[in-house]
Each structure stands twice: as structure tokens, then as C-alpha cells.
C-alpha positions in Angstrom: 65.1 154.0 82.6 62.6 151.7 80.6 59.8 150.6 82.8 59.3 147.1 83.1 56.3 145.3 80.7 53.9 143.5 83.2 51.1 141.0 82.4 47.3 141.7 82.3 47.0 140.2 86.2 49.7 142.7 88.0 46.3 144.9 87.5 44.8 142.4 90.4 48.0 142.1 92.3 48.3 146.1 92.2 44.9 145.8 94.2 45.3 143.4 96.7 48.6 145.6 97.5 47.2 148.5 97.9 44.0 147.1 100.0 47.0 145.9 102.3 48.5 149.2 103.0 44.8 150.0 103.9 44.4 147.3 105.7 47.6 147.3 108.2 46.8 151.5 109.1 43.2 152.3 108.2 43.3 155.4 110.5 46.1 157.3 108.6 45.4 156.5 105.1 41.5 156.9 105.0 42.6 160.3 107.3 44.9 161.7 104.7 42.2 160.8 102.3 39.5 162.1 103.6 41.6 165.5 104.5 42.4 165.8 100.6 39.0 165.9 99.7 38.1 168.0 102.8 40.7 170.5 101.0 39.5 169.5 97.5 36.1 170.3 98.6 36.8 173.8 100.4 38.9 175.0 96.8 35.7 173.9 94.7 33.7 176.7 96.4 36.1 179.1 95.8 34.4 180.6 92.5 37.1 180.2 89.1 40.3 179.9 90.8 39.6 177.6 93.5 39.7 174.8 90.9 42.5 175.9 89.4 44.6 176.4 92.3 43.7 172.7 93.3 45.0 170.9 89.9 47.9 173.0 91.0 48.2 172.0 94.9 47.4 168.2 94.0 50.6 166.9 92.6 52.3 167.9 95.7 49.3 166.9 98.4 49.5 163.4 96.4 53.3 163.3 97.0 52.5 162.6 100.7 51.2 159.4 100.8 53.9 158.2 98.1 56.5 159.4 100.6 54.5 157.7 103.4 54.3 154.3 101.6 58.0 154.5 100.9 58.9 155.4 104.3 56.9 152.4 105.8 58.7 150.2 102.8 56.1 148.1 101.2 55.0 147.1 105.1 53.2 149.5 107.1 53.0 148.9 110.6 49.7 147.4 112.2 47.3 150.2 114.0 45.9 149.7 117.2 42.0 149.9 117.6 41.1 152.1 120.1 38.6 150.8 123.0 36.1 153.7 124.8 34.7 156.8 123.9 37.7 158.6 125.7 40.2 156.2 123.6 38.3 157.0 120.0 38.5 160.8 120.7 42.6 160.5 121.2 42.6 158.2 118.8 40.9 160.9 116.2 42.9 163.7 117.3 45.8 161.5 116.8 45.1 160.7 113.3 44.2 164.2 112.5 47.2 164.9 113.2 49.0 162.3 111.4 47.0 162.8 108.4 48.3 166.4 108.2 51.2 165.7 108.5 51.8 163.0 106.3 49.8 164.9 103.1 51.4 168.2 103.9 55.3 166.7 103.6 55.4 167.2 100.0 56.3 170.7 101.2 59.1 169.8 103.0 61.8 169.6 100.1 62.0 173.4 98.0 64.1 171.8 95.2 61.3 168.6 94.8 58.3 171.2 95.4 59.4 173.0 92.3 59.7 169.8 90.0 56.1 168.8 91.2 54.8 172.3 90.6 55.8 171.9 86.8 53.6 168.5 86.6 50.6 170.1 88.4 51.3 173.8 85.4 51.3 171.0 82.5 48.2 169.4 84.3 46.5 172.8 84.6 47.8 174.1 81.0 45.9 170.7 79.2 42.3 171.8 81.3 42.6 175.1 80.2 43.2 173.6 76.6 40.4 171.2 77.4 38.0 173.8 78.6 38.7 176.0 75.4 38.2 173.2 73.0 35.0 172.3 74.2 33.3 176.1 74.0 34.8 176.6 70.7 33.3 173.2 69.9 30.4 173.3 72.3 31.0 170.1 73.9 28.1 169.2 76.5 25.8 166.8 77.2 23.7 167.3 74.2 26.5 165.8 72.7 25.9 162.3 74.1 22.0 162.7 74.2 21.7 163.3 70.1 24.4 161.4 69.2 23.0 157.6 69.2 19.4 159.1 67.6 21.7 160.8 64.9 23.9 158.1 64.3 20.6 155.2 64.0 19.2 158.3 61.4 22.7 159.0 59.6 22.1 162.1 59.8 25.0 164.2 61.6 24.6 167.9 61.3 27.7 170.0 61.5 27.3 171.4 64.8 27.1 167.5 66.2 30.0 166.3 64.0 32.3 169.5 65.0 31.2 168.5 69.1 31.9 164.6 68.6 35.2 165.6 67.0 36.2 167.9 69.8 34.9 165.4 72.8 37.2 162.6 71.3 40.0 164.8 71.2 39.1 166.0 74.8 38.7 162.6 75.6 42.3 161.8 74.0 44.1 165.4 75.7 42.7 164.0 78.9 44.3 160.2 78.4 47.3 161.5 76.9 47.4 163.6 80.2 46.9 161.4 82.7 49.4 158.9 81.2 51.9 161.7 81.3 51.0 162.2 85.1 50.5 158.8 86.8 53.5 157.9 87.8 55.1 161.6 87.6 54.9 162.1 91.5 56.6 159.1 92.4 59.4 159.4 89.7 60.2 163.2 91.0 60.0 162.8 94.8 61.1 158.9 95.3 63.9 158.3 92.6 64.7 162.8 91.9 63.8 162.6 88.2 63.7 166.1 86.3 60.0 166.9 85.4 60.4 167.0 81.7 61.7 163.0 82.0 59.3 162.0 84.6 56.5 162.8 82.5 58.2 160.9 79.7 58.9 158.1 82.0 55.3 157.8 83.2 53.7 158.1 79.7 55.8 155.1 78.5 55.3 153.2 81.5 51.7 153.5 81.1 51.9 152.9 77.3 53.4 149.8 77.9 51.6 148.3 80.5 48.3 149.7 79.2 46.3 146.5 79.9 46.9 145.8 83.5 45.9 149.2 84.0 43.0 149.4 82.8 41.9 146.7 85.0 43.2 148.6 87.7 41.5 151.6 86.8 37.8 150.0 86.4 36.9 150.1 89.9 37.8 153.6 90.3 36.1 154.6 87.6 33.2 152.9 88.3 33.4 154.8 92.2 33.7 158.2 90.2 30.6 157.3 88.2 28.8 156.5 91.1 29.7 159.4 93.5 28.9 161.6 90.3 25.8 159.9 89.7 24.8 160.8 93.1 25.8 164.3 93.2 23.7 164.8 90.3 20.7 163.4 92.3 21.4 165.8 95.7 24.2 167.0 96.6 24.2 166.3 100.5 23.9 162.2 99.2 26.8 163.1 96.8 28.9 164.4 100.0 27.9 161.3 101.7 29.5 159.3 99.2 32.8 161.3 98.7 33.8 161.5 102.6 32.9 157.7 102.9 33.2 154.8 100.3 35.2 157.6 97.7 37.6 158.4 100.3 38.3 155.0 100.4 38.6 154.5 97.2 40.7 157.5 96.6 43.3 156.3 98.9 43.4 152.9 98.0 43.9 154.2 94.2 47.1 155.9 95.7 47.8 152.7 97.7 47.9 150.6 94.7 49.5 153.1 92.6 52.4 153.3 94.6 52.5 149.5 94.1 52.3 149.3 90.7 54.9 151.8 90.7 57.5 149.3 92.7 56.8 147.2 90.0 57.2 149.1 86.7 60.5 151.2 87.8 62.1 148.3 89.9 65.0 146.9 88.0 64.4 143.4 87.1 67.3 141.2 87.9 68.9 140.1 84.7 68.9 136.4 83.8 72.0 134.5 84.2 74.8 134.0 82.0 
């Protein structure tokens, strides 16, 4: 299936969309997300593999909350706000135990947890590939910091042209990849597509609606800067950030995603005769 071409402002509507599934249950989606990157967090100090097992785990943790939004149907029940101290602590436990449930049903299906376990192999395959290509071409952050004084001079040595190459095609493997993976997910566990075409599907979807996602994208990317940004200055700040205003944001990126999903692989109805 082709996916539909959308115009530049579906990138706002894919916003407001996913701010609405927020909005109707805040407990259980900020829960799941906050529980991911409890998880995420607890594989990062794992030392080498802990990483590596999580770009494996997180196509399948992500297919929760697509299965979630599709079993509330575009319109997620309203969530009660609890009243007391005794009625927040039920109302925690409660949603603790939602949130662990709902991320954790990805599991559920053997066939389906297969299929996603090939996207999250092709997602850790192109890191690996990543990782190599930058200490072969000993990509860092000298990169960025010579480059514009080298570029003013016109003088690029060798060792700064071979690490520009290699970040753009980083940068490029990393695009490429995340086009491939976007709407992977959703195309295996919601609609049973093979691995192989779901990661053709999503690449072309994203290919062709490449400007209403980029809007989408700019507020989450400006988040990860900023979390980032803040890790870089201390840590416990950085933690701060991730558990509040970037769980937020990580859940309504897979709010709106979900969305924009509906809209690119629903068939449009074909005009009259």
C-alpha cells in the first residue's frame, strides 16, 4: 500500500492529536512514559550491552502504546482526578500498574514479537555500522569545533575532511534509518505487515510526506537538545528533565505518531465517478 501524500500543516494537526490523547488520560500515557525511560535509564548503566539490548527491547516496548491508542480508537476515555492524599496513592498504584501493563503487551503476540525483533536487529545492525564509521573516521566533537575556523581559512586537512565525510554519512545512515523505522511498529502490530515491507512501507511514507514531518519533528528535537544540553551541565538537572517535561514529550511524540500514522496508511476514499 502507497501511503497517502499529506500537506505541510497535517505536521500541526499530527500535534494537536497527539496533545489530545494526552490530554483525555494523562495518568497512563505520561506513566508508560515515564516507565520507558525508567527502563531506558536502568539498561544505560548496564556497561556495553545495556545499550544495545535497549535498541533491541524498544521496538517492542514502543508497540504498547500503538496498541493502546488503537484499542481506545482515536478517543481515549477521560481520567478521573483523584481528590486526597489516600486517593493520589491508589491513584498511583493504579497507574503503575496500567502503565505496565499497557508498554509490556507488545509481548503478548510470539508471531508479531518476532517481526518487531527484526526492526529493533536492523536498528541495532546501522548503530554498530554507525559506531564503526565514526572510529575509523574519528568522528567527535572536534569535528564541529574546527570545522567553521577551517572552512573561514580554506584550509581542510585530511584528517578533518575524512571526519566531515564520515559524520554526513552518519548523519545520512541515521536518517535513512529512522525513516525505515517510524512507522515500522505500527505497520507490523496494527495492520500484520512482514518486516522487510514494513520498513519499505515506512521509508516511503516518510519520503513522501517529508515536510509535514519535519515540522512535527522540531519540537522534539528541540526537547532532546535541551535535555542533552542539561545532562552535559550535571547529570541530576539532566534526570530532572528526562522524568519530567521529556517524558512528556516522549509520549506525546508516540501520541502524535500514531496519528500521523491513521492518516498516511488510511485509505483515502476514491472520488466519484
Amino acid at each position: 500500500m502507497r501511503a497517502n501524500k499529506l500537506n505541510t500543516g497535517r505536521g500541526f494537526a499530527w500535534l494537536d492529536c497527539g496533545s489530545a490523547f494526552i490530554q483525555k488520560d494523562p495518568w497512563s500515557w505520561i506513566g508508560m512514559g515515564v516507565l520507558y525511560l525508567l527502563i531506558a535509564v536502568l539498561f544505560d548503566q548496564l556497561p556495553f550491552v545495556g545499550p544495545l539490548i535497549l535498541i533491541l527491547l524498544t521496538p517492542i516496548l514502543v508497540a504498547g502504546p500503538f496498541l493502546t491508542a488503537e484499542a481506545f480508537g482515536g478517543a481515549p476515555p477521560a481520567a478521573e482526578n483523584p481528590q486526597g492524599a489516600a486517593a493520589l496513592a491508589r491513584k498511583l498504584g493504579e497507574v503503575a500498574g496500567q502503565a505496565v501493563v499497557r508498554l509490556l503487551q507488545g509481548f503478548t503476540d510470539p508471531e508479531k514479537v518476532l517481526h518487531v525483533m527484526v526492526i529493533g536487529a536492523f536498528t541495532l545492525g546501522a548503530v554498530v555500522l554507525m559506531q564503526i564509521i565514526g572510529q575509523v573516521l574519528r568522528i567527535g566533537s572536534h569535528t564541529l569545533t574546527a570545522l567553521p575556523a577551517a572552512l573561514l581559512s580554506g584550509n581542510l586537512s585530511p584528517a578533518l575532511t575524512a571526519s566531515l565525510i564520515g559524520l554526513l554519512l552518519v548523519l545520512s545512515i541515521k536518517l535513512a534509518v529512522s525513516m525505515a523505522v517510524l512507522y515500522s511498529v505500527p505497520l507490523i502490530v496494527l495492520r500484520g505487515e512482514p518486516p522487510l515491507a514494513a520498513l519499505q512501507m515506512s521509508f516511503a511514507g516518510c519520503a513522501r510526506n517529508w515536510l509535514p514531518l519535519s515540522l512535527y519533528s522540531l519540537p522534539f528535537l528541540i526537547v532532546y537538545a535541551i535535555v542533552a544540553a542539561l545532562f552535559s551541565l550535571w547529570s541530576p538537572l539532566g534526570y530532572l528533565a528526562l522524568f519530567s517535561f521529556g517524558a512528556v514529550a516522549a509520549t506525546w511524540f508516540l501520541t502524535g505518531v500514531y496519528c500521523s500514522y491513521r492518516d498516511l496508511y488510511t485509505p483515502t476514499p476514491s472520488p466519484p465517478p
